[in-house]
Structure formats: structure tokens, C-alpha cells
MILOTI-680787 format. One record per atom (N, C-alpha, C): atom name; z negated, y negated, x. Coordinates in nm, 3 decimals. Example, Ala and Ser with C-alpha at 12.3 -4.5 7.8 and 13.67 -1.06 7.14 Angstrom:
<pts>
+------+---------+---------+---------+
: numi :       w :       v :       u :
+------+---------+---------+---------+
:    N :  -0.780 :   0.569 :   1.319 :
:   CA :  -0.780 :   0.450 :   1.230 :
:    C :  -0.780 :   0.330 :   1.320 :
:    N :  -0.708 :   0.225 :   1.285 :
:   CA :  -0.714 :   0.106 :   1.367 :
:    C :  -0.787 :  -0.003 :   1.290 :
+------+---------+---------+---------+
</pts>
This chain:
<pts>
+------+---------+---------+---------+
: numi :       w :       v :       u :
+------+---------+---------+---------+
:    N :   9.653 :   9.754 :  -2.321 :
:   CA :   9.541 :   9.756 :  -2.410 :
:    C :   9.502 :   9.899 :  -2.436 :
:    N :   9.414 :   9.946 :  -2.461 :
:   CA :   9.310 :  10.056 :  -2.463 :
:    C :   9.297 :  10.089 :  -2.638 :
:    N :   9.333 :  10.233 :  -2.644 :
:   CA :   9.362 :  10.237 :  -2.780 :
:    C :   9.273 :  10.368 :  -2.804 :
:    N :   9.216 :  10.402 :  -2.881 :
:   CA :   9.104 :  10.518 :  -2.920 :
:    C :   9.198 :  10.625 :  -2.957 :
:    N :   9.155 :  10.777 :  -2.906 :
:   CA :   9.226 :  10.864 :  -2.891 :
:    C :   9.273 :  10.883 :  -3.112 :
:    N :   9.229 :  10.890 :  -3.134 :
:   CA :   9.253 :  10.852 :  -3.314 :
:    C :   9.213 :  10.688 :  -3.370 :
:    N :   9.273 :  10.686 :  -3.417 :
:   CA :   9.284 :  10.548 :  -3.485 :
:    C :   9.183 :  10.500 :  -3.575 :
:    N :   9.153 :  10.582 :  -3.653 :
:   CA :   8.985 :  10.517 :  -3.727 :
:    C :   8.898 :  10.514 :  -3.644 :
:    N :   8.895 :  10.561 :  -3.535 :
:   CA :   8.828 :  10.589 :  -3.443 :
:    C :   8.713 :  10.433 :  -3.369 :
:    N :   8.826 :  10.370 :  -3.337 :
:   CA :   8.779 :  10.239 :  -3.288 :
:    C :   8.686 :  10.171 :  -3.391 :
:    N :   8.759 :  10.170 :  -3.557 :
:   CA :   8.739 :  10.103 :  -3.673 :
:    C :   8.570 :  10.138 :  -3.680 :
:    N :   8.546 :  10.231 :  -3.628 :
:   CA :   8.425 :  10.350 :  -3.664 :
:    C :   8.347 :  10.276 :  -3.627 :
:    N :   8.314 :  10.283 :  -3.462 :
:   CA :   8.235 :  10.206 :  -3.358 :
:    C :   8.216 :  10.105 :  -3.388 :
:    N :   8.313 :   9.985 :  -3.433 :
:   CA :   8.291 :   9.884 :  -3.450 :
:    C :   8.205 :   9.877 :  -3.630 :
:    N :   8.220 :   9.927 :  -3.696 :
:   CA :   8.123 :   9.899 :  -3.792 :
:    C :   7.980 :   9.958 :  -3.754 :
:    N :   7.980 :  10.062 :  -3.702 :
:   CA :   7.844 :  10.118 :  -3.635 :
:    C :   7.784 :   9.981 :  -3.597 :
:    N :   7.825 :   9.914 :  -3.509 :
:   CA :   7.777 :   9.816 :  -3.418 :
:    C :   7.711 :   9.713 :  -3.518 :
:    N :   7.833 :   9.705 :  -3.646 :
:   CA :   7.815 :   9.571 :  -3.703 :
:    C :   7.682 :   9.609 :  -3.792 :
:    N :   7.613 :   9.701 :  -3.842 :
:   CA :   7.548 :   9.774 :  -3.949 :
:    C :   7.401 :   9.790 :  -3.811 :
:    N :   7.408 :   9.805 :  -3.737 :
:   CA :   7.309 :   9.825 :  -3.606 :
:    C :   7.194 :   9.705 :  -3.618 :
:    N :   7.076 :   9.728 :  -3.651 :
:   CA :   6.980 :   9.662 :  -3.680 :
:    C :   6.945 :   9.497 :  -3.626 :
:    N :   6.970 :   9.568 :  -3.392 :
:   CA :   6.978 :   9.491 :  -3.301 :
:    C :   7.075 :   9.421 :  -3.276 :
:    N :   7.204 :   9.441 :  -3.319 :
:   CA :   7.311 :   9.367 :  -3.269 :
:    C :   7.381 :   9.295 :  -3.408 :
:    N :   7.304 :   9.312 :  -3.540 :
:   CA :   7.338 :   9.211 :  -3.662 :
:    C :   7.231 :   9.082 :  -3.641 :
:    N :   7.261 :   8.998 :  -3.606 :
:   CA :   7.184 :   8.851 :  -3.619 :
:    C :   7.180 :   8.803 :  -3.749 :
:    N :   7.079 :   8.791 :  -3.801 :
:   CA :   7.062 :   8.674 :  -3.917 :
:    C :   7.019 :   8.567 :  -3.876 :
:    N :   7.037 :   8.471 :  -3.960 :
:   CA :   6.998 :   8.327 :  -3.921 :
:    C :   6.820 :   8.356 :  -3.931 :
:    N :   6.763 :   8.385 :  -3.981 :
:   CA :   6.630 :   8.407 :  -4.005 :
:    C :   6.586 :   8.436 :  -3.854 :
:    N :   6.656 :   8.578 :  -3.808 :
:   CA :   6.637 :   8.612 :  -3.665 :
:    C :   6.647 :   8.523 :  -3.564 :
:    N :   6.746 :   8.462 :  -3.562 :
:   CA :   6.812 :   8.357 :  -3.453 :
:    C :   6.735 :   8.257 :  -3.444 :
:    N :   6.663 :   8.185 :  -3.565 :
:   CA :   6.529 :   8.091 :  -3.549 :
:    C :   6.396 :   8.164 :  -3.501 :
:    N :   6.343 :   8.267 :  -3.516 :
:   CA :   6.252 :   8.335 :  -3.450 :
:    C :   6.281 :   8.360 :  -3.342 :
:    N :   6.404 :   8.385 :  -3.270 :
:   CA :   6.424 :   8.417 :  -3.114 :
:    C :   6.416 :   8.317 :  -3.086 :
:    N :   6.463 :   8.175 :  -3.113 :
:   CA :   6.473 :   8.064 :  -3.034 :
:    C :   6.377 :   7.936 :  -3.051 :
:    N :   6.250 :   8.000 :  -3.122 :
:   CA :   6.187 :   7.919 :  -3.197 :
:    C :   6.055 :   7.843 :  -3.057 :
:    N :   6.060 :   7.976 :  -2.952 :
:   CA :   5.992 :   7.954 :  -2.825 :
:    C :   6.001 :   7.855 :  -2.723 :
:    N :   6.208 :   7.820 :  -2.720 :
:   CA :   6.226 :   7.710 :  -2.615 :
:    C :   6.211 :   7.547 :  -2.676 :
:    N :   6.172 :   7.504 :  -2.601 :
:   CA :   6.152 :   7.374 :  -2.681 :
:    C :   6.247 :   7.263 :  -2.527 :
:    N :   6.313 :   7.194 :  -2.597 :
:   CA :   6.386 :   7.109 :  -2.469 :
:    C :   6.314 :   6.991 :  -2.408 :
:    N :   6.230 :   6.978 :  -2.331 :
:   CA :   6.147 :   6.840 :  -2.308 :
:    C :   6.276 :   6.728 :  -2.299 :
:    N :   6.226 :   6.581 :  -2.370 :
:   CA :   6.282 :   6.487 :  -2.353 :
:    C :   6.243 :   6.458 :  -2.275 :
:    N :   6.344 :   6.273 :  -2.210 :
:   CA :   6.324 :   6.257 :  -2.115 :
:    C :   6.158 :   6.152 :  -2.129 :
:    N :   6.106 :   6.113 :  -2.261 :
:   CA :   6.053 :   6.002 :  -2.288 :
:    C :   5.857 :   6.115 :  -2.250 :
:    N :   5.880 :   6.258 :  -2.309 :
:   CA :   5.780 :   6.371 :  -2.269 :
:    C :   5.806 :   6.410 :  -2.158 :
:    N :   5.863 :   6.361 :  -2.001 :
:   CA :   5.853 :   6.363 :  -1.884 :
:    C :   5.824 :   6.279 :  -1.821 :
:    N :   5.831 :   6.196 :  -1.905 :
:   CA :   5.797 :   6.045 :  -1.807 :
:    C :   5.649 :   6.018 :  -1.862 :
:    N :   5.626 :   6.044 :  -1.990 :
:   CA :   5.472 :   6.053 :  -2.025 :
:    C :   5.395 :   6.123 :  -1.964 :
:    N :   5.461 :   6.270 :  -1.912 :
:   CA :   5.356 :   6.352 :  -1.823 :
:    C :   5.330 :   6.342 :  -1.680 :
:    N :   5.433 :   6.263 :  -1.636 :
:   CA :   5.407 :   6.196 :  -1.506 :
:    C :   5.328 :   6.105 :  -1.529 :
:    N :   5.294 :   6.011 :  -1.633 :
:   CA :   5.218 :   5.899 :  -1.582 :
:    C :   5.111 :   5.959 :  -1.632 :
:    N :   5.047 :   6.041 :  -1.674 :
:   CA :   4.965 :   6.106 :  -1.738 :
:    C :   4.893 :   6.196 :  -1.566 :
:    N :   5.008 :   6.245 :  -1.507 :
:   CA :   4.951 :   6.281 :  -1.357 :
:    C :   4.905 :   6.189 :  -1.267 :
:    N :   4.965 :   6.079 :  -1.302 :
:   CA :   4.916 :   5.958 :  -1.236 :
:    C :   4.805 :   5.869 :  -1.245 :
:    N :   4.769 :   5.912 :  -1.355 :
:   CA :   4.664 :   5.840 :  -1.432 :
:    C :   4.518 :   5.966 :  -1.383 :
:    N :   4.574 :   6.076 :  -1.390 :
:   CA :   4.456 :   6.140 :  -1.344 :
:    C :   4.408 :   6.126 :  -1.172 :
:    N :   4.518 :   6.145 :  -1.133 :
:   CA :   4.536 :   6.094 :  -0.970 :
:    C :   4.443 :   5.985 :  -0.979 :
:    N :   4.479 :   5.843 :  -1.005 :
:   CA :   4.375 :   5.756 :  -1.008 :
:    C :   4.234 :   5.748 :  -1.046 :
:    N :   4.188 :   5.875 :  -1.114 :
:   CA :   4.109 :   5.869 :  -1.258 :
:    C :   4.003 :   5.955 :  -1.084 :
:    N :   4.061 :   6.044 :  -1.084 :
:   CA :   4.031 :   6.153 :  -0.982 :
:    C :   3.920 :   6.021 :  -0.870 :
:    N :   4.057 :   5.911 :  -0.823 :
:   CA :   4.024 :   5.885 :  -0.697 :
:    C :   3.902 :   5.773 :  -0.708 :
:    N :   3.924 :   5.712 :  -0.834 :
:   CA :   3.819 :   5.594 :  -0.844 :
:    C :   3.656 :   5.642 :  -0.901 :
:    N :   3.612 :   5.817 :  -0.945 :
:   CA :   3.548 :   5.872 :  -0.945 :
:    C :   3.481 :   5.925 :  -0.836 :
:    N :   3.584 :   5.891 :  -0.677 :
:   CA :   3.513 :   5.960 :  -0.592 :
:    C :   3.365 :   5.824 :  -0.562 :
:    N :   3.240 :   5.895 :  -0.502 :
:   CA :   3.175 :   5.769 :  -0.491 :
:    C :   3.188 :   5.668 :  -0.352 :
:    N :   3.108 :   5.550 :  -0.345 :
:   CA :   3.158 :   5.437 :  -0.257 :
:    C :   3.103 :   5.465 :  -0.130 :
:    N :   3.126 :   5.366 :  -0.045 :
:   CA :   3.056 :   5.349 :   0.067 :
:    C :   2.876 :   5.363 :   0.106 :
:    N :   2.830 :   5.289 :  -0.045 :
:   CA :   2.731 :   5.285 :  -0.025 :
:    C :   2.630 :   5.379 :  -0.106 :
:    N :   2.684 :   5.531 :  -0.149 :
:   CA :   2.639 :   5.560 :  -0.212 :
:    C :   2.561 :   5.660 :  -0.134 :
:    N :   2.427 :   5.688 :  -0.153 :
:   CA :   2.314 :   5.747 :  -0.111 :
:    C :   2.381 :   5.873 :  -0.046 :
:    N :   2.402 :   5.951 :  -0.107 :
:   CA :   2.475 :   6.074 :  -0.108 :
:    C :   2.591 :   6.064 :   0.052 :
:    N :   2.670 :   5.958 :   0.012 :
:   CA :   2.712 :   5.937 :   0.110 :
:    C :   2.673 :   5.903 :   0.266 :
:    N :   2.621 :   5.804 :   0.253 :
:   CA :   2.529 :   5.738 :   0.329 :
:    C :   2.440 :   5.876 :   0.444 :
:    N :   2.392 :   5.985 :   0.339 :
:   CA :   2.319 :   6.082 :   0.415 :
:    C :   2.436 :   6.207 :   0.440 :
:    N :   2.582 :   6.188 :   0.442 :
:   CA :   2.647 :   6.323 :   0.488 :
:    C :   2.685 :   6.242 :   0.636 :
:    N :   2.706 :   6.124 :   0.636 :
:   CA :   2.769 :   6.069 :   0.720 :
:    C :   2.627 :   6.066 :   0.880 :
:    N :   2.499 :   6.009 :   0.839 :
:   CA :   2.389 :   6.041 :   0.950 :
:    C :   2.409 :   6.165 :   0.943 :
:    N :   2.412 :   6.288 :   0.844 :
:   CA :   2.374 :   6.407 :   0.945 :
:    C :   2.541 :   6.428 :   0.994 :
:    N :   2.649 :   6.399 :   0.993 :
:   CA :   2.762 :   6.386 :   1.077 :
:    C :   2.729 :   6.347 :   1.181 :
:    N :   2.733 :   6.229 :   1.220 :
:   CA :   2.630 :   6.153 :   1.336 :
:    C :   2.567 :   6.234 :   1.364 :
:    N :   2.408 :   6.262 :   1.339 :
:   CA :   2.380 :   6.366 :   1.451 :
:    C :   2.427 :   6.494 :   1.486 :
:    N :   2.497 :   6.521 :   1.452 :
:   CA :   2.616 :   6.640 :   1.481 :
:    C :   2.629 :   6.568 :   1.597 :
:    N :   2.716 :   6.518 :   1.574 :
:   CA :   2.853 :   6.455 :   1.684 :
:    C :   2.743 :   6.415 :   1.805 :
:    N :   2.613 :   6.379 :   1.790 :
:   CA :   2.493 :   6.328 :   1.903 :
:    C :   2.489 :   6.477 :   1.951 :
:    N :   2.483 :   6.596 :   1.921 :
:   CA :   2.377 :   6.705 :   1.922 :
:    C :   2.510 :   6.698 :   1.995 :
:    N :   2.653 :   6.757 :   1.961 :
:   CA :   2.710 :   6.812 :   2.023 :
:    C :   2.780 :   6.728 :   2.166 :
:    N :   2.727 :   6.593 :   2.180 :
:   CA :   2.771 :   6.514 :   2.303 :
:    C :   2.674 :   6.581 :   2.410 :
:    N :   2.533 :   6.584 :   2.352 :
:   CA :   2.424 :   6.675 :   2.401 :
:    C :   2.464 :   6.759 :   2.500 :
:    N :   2.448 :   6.844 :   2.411 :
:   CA :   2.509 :   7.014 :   2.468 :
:    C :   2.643 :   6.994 :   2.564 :
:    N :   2.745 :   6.859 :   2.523 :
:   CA :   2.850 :   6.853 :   2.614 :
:    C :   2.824 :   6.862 :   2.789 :
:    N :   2.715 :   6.737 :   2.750 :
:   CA :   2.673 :   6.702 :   2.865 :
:    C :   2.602 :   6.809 :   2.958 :
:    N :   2.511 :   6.907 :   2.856 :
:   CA :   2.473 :   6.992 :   2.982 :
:    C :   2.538 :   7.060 :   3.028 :
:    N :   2.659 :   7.125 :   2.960 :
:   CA :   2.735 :   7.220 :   2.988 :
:    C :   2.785 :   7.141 :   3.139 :
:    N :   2.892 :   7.033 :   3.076 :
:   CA :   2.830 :   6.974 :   3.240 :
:    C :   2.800 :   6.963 :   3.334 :
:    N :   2.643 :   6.929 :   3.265 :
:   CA :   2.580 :   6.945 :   3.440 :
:    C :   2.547 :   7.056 :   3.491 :
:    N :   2.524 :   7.171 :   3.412 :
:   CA :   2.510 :   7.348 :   3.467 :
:    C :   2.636 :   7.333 :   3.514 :
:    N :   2.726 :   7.315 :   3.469 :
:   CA :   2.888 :   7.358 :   3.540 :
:    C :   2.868 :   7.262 :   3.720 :
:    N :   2.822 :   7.166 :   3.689 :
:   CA :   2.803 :   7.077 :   3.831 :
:    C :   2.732 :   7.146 :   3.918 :
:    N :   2.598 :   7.216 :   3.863 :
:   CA :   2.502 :   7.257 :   3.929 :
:    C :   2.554 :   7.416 :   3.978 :
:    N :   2.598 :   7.470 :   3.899 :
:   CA :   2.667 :   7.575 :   3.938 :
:    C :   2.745 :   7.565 :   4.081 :
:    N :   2.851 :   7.478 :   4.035 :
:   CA :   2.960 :   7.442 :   4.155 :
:    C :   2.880 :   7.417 :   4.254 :
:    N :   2.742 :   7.318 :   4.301 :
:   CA :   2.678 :   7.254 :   4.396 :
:    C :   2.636 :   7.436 :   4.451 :
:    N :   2.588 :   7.499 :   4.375 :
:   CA :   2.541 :   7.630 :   4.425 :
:    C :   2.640 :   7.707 :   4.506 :
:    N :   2.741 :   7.736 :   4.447 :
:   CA :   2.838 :   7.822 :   4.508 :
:    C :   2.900 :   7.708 :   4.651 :
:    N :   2.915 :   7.592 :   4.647 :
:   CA :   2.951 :   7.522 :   4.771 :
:    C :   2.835 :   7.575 :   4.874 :
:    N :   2.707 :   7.585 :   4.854 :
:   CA :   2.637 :   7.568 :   4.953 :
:    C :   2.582 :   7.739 :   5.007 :
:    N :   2.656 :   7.816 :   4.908 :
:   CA :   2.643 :   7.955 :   4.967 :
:    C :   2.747 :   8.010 :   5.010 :
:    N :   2.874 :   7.921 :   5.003 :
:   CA :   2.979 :   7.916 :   5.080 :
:    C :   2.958 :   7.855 :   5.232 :
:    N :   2.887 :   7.752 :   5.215 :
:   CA :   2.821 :   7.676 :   5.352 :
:    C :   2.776 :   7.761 :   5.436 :
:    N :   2.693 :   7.822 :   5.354 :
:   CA :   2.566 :   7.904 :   5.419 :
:    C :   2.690 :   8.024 :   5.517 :
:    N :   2.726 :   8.103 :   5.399 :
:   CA :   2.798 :   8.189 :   5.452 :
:    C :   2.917 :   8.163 :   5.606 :
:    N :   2.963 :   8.059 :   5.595 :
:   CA :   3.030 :   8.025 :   5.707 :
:    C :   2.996 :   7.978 :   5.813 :
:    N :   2.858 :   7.939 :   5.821 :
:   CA :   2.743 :   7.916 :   5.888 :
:    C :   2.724 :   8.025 :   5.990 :
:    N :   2.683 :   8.132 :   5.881 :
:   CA :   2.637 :   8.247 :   5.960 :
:    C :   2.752 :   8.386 :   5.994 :
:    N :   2.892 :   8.358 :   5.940 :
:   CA :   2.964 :   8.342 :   6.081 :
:    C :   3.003 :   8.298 :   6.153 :
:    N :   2.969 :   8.167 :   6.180 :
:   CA :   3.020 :   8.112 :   6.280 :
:    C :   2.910 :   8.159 :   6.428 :
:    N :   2.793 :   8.176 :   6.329 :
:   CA :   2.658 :   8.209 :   6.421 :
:    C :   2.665 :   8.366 :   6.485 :
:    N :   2.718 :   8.456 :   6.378 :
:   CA :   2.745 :   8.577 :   6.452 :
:    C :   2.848 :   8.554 :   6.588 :
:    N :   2.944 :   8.501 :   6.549 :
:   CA :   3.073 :   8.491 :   6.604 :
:    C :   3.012 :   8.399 :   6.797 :
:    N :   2.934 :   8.338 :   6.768 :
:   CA :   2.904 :   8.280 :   6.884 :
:    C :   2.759 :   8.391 :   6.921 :
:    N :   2.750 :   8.479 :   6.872 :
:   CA :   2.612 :   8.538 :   6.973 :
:    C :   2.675 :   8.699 :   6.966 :
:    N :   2.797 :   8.751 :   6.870 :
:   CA :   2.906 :   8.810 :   6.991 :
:    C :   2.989 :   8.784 :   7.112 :
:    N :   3.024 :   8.638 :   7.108 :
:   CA :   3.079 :   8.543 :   7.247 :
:    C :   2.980 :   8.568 :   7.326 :
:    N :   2.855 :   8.567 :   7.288 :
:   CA :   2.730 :   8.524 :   7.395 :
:    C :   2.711 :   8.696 :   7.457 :
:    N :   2.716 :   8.765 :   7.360 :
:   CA :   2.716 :   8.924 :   7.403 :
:    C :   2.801 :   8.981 :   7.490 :
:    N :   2.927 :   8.904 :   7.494 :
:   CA :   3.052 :   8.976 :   7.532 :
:    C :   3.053 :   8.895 :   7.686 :
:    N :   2.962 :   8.765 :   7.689 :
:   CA :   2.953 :   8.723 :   7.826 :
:    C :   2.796 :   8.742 :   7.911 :
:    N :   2.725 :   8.779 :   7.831 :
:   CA :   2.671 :   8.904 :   7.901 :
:    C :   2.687 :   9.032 :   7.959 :
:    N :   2.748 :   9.063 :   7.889 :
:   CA :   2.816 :   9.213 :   7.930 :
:    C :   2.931 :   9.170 :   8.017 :
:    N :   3.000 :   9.099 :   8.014 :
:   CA :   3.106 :   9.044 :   8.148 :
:    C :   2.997 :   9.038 :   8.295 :
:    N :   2.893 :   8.972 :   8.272 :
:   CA :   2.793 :   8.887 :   8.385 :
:    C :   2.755 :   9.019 :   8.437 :
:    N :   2.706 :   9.131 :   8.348 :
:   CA :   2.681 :   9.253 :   8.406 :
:    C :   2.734 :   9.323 :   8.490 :
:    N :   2.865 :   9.343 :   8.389 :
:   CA :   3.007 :   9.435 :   8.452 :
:    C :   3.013 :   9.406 :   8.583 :
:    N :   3.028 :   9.234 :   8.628 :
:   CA :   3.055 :   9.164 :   8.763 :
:    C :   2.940 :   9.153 :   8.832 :
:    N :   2.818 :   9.183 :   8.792 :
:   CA :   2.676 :   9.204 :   8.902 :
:    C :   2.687 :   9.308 :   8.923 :
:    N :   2.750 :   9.402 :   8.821 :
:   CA :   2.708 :   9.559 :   8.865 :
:    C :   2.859 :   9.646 :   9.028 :
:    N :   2.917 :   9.538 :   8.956 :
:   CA :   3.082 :   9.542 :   9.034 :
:    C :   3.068 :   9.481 :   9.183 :
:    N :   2.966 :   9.400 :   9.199 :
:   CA :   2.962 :   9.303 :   9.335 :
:    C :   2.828 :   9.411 :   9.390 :
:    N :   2.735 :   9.443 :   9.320 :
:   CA :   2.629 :   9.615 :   9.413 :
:    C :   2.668 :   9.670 :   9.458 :
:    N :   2.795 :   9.702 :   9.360 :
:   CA :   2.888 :   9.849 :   9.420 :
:    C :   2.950 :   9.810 :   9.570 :
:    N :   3.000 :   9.699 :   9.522 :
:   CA :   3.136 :   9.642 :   9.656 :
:    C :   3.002 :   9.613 :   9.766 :
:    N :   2.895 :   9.535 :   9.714 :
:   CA :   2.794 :   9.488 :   9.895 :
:    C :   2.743 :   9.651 :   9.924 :
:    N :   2.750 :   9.737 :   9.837 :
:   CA :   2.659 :   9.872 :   9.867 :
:    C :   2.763 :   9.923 :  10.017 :
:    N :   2.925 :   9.903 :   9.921 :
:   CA :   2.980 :   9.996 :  10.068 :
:    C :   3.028 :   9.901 :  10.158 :
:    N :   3.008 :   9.783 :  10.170 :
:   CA :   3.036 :   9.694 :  10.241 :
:    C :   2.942 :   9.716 :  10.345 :
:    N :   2.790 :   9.747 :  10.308 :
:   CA :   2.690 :   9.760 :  10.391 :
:    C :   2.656 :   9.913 :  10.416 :
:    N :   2.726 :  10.030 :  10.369 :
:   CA :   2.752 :  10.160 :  10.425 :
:    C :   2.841 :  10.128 :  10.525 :
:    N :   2.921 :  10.082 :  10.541 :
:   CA :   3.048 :  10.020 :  10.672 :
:    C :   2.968 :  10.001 :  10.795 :
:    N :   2.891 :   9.892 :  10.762 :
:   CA :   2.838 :   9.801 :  10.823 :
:    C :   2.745 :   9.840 :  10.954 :
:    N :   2.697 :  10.021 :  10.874 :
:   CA :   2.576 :  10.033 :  10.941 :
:    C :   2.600 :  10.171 :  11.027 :
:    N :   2.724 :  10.208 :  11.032 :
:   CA :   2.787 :  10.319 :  11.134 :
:    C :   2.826 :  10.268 :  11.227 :
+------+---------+---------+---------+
</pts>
């Protein structure tokens, strides 16, 4: 145990404490500090639930009906929403179709016209063969017929 270097010493502190404005409780005090919490029963929890419940309902049977004007006109311009935007679905669509039909047929095109180069370089390259071998058979009858004529 822990003993104060002099002996009145401890006695001191502890009346300090007890004489200390904040740390003397009166009953007067102790009802003003605690005068704030209040303990809900269980009978004021079950009232405030049905009290939430009651607004919940209160809430939902306020919303209006099926047939109420108001209603009636959010729901057509919904509808034509949902028309407008099947709309627009559709063209997107068919530009996307028409698109695709485009690029197939300039793909067409394009393979077309190499296939067309490709056969009138064949056609070039057997011309120039037909040449090479007319010009190759002059040469050969030229000295065939220099031979010929000594």
C-alpha cells in the first residue's frame, strides 16, 4: 500500500477533493445531471412502432390510384418514350445494316478489282512471254538463214 511521504499529507488531498465544487455531488445536482435520460418502456416502443406503421400505411393509401388523371398521363408519356425509343432502336439498326451492306460491297468491289489486276498482269506477263519467244525464234530463223545462204 502507498503511503504519503508525511502523514497528514494524504488526509489533506482527500478533504481538498471532498470540499471541490465538481467532485461534491448533492442530491439537487445528481437530479439535474440525470434529469436528461429518460428509459423508454417497453409499452412507448411498441406504440412507436405502430405509430411507424400506421404512417407507412397512411403514406401508402395516400399514394393516388390507377385511375387517377395524373397518373393516367405519366404513364402515356412513358409509353411514348418507350415508342420513341423502339424508334430510334430500330434505325440504329437499320443504319448499322446499311452500313454493313456498304462495307460488304466495297469489299466486293475491292476484290474484284484484284482479281482483275491480277489477271491483266497474267495477261501482261503472257504477252511479254509471246514476245520474248517471237523475238527468240527471228533471232534463231535469222542465223539459221545466215547458214543457209553461204
Amino acid at each position: 500500500m502507498y503511503t504519503a511521504a508525511h502523514p497528514t499529507e494524504g488526509r489533506k488531498a482527500a478533504a481538498r477533493a471532498q470540499n471541490h465544487p465538481l467532485t461534491t455531488p448533492k442530491e439537487s445536482d445528481k437530479a439535474l445531471l440525470m434529469s436528461g435520460f429518460k428509459e423508454v418502456s417497453f409499452a412507448d416502443r411498441q406504440k412507436a412502432a405502430q405509430e411507424a406503421r400506421q404512417n407507412i400505411l397512411n403514406k401508402f393509401k395516400n399514394q393516388p390510384g390507377l385511375d387517377d388523371p395524373e397518373v393516367a398521363r405519366r404513364r402515356a408519356e412513358r409509353e411514348a418514350q418507350a415508342a420513341e425509343r423502339a424508334k430510334a432502336k430500330l434505325a440504329r439498326e437499320a443504319a448499322k445494316a446499311e452500313q454493313k451492306l456498304r462495307e460488304e460491297q466495297a469489299a466486293a468491289e475491292a476484290a474484284a478489282l484484284i482479281a482483275r489486276e491480277k489477271e491483266e498482269a497474267l495477261a501482261r506477263e503472257a504477252a511479254l512471254e509471246a514476245e520474248k519467244k517471237a523475238a527468240r525464234d527471228a533471232r534463231y530463223a535469222a542465223r539459221k538463214g545466215k547458214g543457209k545462204k553461204k
